[in-house]
FIVEX-246609 format. One record per residue (C-alpha): chain; residue number from 1; z, y, x. Coordinates in pm, whole numbers. Layout:
BEGIN
[atom A, NUM, [Z, Y, X]]
...
REM end
This chain:
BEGIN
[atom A, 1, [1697, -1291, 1427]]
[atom A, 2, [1964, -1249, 1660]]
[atom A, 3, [2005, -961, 1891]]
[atom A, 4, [1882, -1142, 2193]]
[atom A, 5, [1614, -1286, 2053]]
[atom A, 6, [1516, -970, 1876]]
[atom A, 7, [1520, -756, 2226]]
[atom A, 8, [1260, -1035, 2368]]
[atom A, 9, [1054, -987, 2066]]
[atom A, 10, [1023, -599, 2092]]
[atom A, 11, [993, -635, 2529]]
[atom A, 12, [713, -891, 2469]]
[atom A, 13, [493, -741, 2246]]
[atom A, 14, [500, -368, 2451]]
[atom A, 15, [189, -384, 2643]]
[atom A, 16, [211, -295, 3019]]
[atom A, 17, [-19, -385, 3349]]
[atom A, 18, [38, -324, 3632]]
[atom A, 19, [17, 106, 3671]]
[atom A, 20, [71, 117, 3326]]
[atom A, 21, [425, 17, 3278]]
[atom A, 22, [461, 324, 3046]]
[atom A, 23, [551, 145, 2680]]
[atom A, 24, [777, -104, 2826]]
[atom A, 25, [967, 131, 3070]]
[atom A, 26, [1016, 354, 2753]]
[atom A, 27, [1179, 50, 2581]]
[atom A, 28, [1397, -70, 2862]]
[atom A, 29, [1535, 309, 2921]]
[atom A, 30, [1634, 291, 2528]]
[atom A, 31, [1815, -42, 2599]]
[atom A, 32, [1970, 128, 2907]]
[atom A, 33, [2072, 419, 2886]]
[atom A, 34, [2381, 370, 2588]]
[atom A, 35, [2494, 87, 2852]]
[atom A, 36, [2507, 344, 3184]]
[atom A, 37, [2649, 680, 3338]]
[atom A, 38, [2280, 761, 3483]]
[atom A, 39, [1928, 599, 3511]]
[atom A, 40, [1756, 639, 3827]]
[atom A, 41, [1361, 609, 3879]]
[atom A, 42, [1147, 579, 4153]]
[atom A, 43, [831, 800, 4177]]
[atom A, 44, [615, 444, 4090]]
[atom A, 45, [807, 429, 3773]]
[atom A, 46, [1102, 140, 3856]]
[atom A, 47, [1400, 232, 3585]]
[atom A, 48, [1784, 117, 3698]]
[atom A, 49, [2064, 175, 3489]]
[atom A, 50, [2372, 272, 3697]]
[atom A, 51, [2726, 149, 3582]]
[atom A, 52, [3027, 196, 3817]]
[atom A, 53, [3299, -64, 3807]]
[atom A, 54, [3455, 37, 4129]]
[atom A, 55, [3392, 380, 4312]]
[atom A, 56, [3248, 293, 4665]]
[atom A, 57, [3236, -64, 4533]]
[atom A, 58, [2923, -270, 4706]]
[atom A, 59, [2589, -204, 4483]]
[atom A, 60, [2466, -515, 4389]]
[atom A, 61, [2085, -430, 4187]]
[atom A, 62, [1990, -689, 3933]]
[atom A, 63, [1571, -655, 3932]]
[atom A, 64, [1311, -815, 3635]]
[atom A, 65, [1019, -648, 3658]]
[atom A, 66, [791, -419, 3334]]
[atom A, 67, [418, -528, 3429]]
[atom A, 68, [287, -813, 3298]]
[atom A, 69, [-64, -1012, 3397]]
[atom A, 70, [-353, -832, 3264]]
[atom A, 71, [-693, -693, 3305]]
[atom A, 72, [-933, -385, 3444]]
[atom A, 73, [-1209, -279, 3348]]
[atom A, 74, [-1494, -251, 3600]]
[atom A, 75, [-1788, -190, 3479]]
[atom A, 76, [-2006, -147, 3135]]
[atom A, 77, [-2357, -413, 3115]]
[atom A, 78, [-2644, -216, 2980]]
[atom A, 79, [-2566, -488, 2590]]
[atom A, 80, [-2209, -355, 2613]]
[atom A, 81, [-2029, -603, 2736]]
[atom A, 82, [-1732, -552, 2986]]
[atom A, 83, [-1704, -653, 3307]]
[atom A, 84, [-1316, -718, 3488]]
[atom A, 85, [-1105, -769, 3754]]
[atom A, 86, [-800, -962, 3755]]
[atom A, 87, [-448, -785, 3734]]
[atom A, 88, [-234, -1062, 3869]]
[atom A, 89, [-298, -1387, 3897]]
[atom A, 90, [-505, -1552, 3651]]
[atom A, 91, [-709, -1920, 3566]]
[atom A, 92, [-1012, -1871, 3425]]
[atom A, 93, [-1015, -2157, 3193]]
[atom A, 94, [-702, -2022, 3003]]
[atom A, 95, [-889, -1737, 2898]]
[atom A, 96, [-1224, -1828, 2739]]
[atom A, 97, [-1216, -1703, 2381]]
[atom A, 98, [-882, -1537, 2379]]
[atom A, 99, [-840, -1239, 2229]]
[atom A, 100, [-744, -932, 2407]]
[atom A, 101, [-681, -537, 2399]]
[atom A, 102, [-860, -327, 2589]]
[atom A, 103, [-694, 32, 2616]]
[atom A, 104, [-920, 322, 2636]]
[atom A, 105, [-885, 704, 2580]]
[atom A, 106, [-945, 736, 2204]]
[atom A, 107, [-781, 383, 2119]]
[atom A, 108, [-773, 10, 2206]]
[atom A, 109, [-1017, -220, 2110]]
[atom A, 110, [-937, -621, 2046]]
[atom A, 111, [-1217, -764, 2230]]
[atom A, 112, [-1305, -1155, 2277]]
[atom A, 113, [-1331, -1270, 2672]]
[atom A, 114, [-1701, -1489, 2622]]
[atom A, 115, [-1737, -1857, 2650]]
[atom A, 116, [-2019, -2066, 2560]]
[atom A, 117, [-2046, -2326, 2300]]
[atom A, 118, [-2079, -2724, 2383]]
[atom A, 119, [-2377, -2713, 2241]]
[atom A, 120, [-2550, -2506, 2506]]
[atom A, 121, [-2371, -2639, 2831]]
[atom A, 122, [-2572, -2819, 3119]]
[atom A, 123, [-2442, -3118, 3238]]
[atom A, 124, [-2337, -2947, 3567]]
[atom A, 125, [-2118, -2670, 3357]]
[atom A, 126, [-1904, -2927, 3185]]
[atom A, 127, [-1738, -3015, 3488]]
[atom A, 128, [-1763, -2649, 3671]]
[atom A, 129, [-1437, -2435, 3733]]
[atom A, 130, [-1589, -2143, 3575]]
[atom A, 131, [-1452, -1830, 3814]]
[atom A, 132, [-1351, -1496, 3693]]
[atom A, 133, [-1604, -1241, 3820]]
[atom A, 134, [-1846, -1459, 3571]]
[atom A, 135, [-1642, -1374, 3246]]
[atom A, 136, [-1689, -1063, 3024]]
[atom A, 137, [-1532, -895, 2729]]
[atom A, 138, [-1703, -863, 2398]]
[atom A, 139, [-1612, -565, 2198]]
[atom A, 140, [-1894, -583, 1973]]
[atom A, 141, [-2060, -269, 2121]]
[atom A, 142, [-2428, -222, 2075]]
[atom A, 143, [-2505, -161, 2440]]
[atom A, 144, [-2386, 53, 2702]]
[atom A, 145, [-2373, 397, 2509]]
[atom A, 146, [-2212, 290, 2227]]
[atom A, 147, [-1946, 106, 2491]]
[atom A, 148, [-1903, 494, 2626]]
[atom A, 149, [-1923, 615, 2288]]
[atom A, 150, [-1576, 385, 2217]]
[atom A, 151, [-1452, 570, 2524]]
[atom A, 152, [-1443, 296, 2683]]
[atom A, 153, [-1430, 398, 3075]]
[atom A, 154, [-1412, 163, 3402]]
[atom A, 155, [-1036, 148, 3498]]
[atom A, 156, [-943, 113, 3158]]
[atom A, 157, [-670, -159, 3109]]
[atom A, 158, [-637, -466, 2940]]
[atom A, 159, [-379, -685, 2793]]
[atom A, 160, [-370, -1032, 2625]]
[atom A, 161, [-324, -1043, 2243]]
[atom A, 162, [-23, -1266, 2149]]
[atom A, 163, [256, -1225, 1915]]
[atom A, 164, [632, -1308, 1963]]
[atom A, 165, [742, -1619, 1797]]
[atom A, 166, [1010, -1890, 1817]]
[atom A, 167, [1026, -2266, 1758]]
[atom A, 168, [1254, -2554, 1740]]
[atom A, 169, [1488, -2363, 1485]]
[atom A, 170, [1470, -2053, 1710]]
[atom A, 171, [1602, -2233, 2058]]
[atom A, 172, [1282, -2170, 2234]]
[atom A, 173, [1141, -1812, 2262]]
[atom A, 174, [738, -1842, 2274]]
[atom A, 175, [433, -1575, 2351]]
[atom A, 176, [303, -1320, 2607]]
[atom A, 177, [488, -1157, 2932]]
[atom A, 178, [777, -1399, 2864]]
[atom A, 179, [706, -1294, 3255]]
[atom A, 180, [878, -1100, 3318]]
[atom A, 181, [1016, -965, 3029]]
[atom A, 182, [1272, -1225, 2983]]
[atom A, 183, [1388, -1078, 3334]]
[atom A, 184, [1410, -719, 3218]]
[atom A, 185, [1616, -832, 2910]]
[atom A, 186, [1851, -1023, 3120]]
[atom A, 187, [1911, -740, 3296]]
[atom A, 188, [2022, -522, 3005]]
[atom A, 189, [2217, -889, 2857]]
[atom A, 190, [2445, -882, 3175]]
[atom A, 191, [2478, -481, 3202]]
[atom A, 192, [2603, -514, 2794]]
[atom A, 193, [2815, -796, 2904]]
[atom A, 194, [3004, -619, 3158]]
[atom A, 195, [3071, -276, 2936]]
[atom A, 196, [3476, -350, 2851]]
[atom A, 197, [3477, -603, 3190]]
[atom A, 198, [3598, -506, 3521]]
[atom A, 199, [3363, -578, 3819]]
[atom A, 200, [3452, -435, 4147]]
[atom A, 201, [3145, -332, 4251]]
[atom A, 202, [2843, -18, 4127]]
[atom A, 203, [2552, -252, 3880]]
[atom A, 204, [2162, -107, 3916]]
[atom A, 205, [2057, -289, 3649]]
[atom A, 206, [1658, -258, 3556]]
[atom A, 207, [1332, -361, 3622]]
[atom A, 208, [1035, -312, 3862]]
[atom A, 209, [670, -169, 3874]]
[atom A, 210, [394, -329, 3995]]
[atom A, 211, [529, -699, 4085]]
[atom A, 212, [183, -876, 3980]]
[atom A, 213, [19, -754, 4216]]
[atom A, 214, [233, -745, 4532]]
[atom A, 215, [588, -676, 4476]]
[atom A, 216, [491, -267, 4532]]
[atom A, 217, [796, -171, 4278]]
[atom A, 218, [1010, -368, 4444]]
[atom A, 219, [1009, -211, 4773]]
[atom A, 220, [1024, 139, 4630]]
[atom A, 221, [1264, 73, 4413]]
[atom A, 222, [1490, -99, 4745]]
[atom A, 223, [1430, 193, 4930]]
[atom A, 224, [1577, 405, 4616]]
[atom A, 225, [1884, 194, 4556]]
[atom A, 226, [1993, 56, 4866]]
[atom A, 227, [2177, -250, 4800]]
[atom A, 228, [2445, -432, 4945]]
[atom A, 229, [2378, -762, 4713]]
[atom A, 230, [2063, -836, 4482]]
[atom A, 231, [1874, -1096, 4226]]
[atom A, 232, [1536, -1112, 4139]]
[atom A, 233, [1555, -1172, 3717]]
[atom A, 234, [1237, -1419, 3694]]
[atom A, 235, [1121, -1711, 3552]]
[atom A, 236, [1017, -1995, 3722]]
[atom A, 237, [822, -2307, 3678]]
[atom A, 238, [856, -2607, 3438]]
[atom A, 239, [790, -2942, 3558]]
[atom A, 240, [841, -3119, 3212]]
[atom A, 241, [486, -3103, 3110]]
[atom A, 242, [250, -3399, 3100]]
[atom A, 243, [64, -3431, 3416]]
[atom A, 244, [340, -3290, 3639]]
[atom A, 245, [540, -3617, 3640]]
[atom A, 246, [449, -3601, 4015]]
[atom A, 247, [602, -3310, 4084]]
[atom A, 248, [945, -3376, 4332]]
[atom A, 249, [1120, -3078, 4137]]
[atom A, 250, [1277, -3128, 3853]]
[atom A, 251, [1272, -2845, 3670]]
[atom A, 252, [1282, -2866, 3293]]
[atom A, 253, [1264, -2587, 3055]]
[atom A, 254, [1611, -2614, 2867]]
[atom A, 255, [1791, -2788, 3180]]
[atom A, 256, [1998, -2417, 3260]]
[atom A, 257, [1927, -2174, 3491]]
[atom A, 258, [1665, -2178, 3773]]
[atom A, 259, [1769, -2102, 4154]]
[atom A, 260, [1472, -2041, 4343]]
[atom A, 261, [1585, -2196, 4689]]
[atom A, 262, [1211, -2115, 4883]]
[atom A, 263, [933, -1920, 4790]]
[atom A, 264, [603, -1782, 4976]]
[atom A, 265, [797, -1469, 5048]]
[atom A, 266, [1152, -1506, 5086]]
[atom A, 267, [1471, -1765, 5219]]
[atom A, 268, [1761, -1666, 5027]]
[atom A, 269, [2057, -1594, 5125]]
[atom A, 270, [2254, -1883, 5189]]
[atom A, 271, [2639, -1787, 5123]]
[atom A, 272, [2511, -1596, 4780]]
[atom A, 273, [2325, -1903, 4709]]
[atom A, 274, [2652, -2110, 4751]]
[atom A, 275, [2860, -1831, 4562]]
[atom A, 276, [2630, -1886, 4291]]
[atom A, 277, [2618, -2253, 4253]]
[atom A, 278, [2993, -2268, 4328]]
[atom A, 279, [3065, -2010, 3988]]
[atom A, 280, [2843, -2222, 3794]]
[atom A, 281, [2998, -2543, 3884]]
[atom A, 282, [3305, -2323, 3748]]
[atom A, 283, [3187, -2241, 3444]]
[atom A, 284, [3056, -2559, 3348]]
[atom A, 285, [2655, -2443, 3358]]
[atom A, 286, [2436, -2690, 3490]]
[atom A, 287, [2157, -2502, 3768]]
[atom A, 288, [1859, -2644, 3822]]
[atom A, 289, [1674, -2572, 4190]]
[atom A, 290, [1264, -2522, 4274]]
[atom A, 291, [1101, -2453, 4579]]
[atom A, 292, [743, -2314, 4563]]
[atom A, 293, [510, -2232, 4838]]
[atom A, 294, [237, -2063, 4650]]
[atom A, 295, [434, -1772, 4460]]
[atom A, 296, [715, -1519, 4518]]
[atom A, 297, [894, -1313, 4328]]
[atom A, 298, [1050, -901, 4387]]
[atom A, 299, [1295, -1063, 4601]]
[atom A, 300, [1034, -1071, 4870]]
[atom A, 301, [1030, -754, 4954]]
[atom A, 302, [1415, -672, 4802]]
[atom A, 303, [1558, -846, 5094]]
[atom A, 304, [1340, -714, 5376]]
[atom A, 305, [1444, -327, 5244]]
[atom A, 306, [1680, -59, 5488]]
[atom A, 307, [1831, -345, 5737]]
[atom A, 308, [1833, -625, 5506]]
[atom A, 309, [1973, -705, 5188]]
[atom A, 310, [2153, -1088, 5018]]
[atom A, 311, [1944, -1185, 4762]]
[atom A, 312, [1868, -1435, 4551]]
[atom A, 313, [1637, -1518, 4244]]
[atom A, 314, [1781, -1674, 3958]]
[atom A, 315, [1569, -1737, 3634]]
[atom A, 316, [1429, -2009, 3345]]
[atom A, 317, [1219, -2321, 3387]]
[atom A, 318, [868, -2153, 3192]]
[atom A, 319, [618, -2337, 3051]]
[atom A, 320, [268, -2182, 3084]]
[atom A, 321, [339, -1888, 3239]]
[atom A, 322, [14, -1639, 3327]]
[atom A, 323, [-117, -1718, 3013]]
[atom A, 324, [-184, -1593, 2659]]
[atom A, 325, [148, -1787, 2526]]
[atom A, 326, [438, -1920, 2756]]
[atom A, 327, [723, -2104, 2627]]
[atom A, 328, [1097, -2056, 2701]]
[atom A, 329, [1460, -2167, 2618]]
[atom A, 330, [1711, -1911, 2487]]
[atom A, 331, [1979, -2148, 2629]]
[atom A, 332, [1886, -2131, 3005]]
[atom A, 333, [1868, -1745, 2927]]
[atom A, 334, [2214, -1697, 2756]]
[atom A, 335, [2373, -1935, 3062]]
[atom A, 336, [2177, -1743, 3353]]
[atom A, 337, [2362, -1427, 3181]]
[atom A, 338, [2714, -1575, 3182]]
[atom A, 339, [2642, -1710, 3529]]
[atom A, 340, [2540, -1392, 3660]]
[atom A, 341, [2827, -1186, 3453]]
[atom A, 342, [3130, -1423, 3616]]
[atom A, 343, [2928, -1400, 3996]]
[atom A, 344, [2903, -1024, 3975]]
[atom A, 345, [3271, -1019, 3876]]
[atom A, 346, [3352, -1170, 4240]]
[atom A, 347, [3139, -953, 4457]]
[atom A, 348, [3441, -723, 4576]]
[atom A, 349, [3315, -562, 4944]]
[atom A, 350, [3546, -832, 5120]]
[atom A, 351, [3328, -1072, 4932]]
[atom A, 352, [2971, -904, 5019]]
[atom A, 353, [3055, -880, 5393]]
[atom A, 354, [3100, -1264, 5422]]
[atom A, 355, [2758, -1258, 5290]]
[atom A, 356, [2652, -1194, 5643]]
[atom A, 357, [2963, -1286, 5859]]
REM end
């Protein structure tokens, strides 16, 4: 297993929700910290490493994000079974009878979120979008007391239950929090890229808290930092799935890097937009372009920090993402990091300012 495939393996299978970042932050500062001068943190828990090519040099901040979609705990049924909340955005049909962890003060537990069998379904539930405040977790506690006796306690956190693996010959990376870990990891891909390059510019290279459930890292993390020039490291959508044929994006996993020209949140920056398609064009990478209305990523709130910041988010055509398994290509990756590595290379301050001239 190669290196970069063997960093998404280990960033994958950490466990972290949003407010409990913990594991994978401790991962990412291990990646980081051979590869900077300084990490800096904000008091939510957002890590940066810091690497100067040029004293005074514009900071450009390259952003994935640590949490993952997960669960909460909210409350115990007198049989033992748990009820949950939603820790970013889930569908409640791609969780029946997955397995899952549920962290707790003396241990985790794998649990099973309920379903019922065919058997036993009324005519009426066959064709019924079942909704999430109607699902549970069974842990196979006796009843409530035995739940408590597990130490199991409402707020208690939950994560999916998937393994890393790879297919096609290892060219597609497969399994939980490929958002955003795959972000994260690009992140530390272009920071080792640029160790023996020159860049003329200071990197905050890292990843956010919190960006599930409403960009919160982000903005804290913005505020820390400051930057001149930043990307949001996320994946986006495929549209190379049966049944989105309809779709008028073209986005398929495998196609090269995603630019994310509209989202819910955030109309990038044109020139950095341009400076970006321009390099690849370049370099000979194909970029492929979505526009979403109904998500957003940390450059939402990145480019409404201090009095404004360029920004752009550049990522991979996902299949099945906020699910138990998501699918990816380790192509688009490794070409989003040589695109990134040969923009960052331009941003001088002459550069930057044109951003907004």
């Amino acid at each position: 297993m190669d290196e970069m495939t063997q960093r998404m393996k280990v960033l994958t299978e950490c466990d972290g929700v949003p407010g409990h970042e913990g594991a994978v932050r401790a991962q990412m500062k291990s990646y980081l910290e051979p590869l900077s001068e300084e990490l800096v943190m904000d008091r939510l828990g957002s890590v940066f490493g810091v690497k100067t090519g040029l004293a005074g040099g514009p900071k450009v901040m390259l952003a994935g994000h640590l949490d993952e979609i997960g669960f909460m705990v909210t409350q115990i049924t007198p049989k033992g079974f748990l009820r949950f909340n939603q820790l970013g955005g889930w569908w409640a049909h791609n969780v029946l009878s997955h397995r899952v962890k549920v962290k707790t003060r003396k241990g985790e537990y794998i649990g099973i979120i309920g379903s019922k069998p065919p058997h036993v379904l009324e005519a009426e539930e066959r064709t019924k979008v079942m909704k999430l405040k109607d699902l549970y977790i069974d842990i196979g506690a006796k009843d409530e007391a035995d739940a408590k006796e597990m130490g199991v306690r409402p707020g208690d956190w939950v994560v999916p239950v998937s393994d890393f693996f790879t297919m096609r010959d290892g060219e597609l990376w497969a399994g939980k929090a490929l958002d955003n870990r795959s972000g994260c990891s690009l992140a530390v891909e272009i920071l080792s890229r640029l160790q023996n390059e020159q860049h003329p510019n200071v990197i905050y290279a890292g990843a956010t808290v919190q960006e599930e459930v409403g960009l919160r890292g982000a903005g804290t993390a913005a505020n820390l930092i400051q930057p001149d020039v930043a990307f949001a490291l996320d994946v986006g959508i495929a549209h190379d799935t049966p049944g989105s044929e309809s779709n008028p994006m073209k986005c398929n996993m495998g196609g090269g890097p995603l630019v994310l020209i509209f989202d819910a949140s955030m109309i990038p920056n044109t020139a950095l937009r341009d400076l970006v398609i321009d390099t690849a064009e370049e370099s000979g990478i194909s970029v492929q372009f979505d526009a979403i209305t109904g998500g957003t990523t940390d450059g939402g709130r990145i480019h409404t920090s201090g009095i404004g910041c360029p920004t752009l988010s550049v990522g991979f055509a996902t299949r099945y993402i906020h699910s138990h398994n998501s699918v990816m290509s380790k192509s688009d990756f490794s070409q989003a990091a040589d695109l990134l590595t040969a923009v960052i290379k331009k941003l001088d301050r002459e550069t930057v300012d044109k951003l907004i001239g």
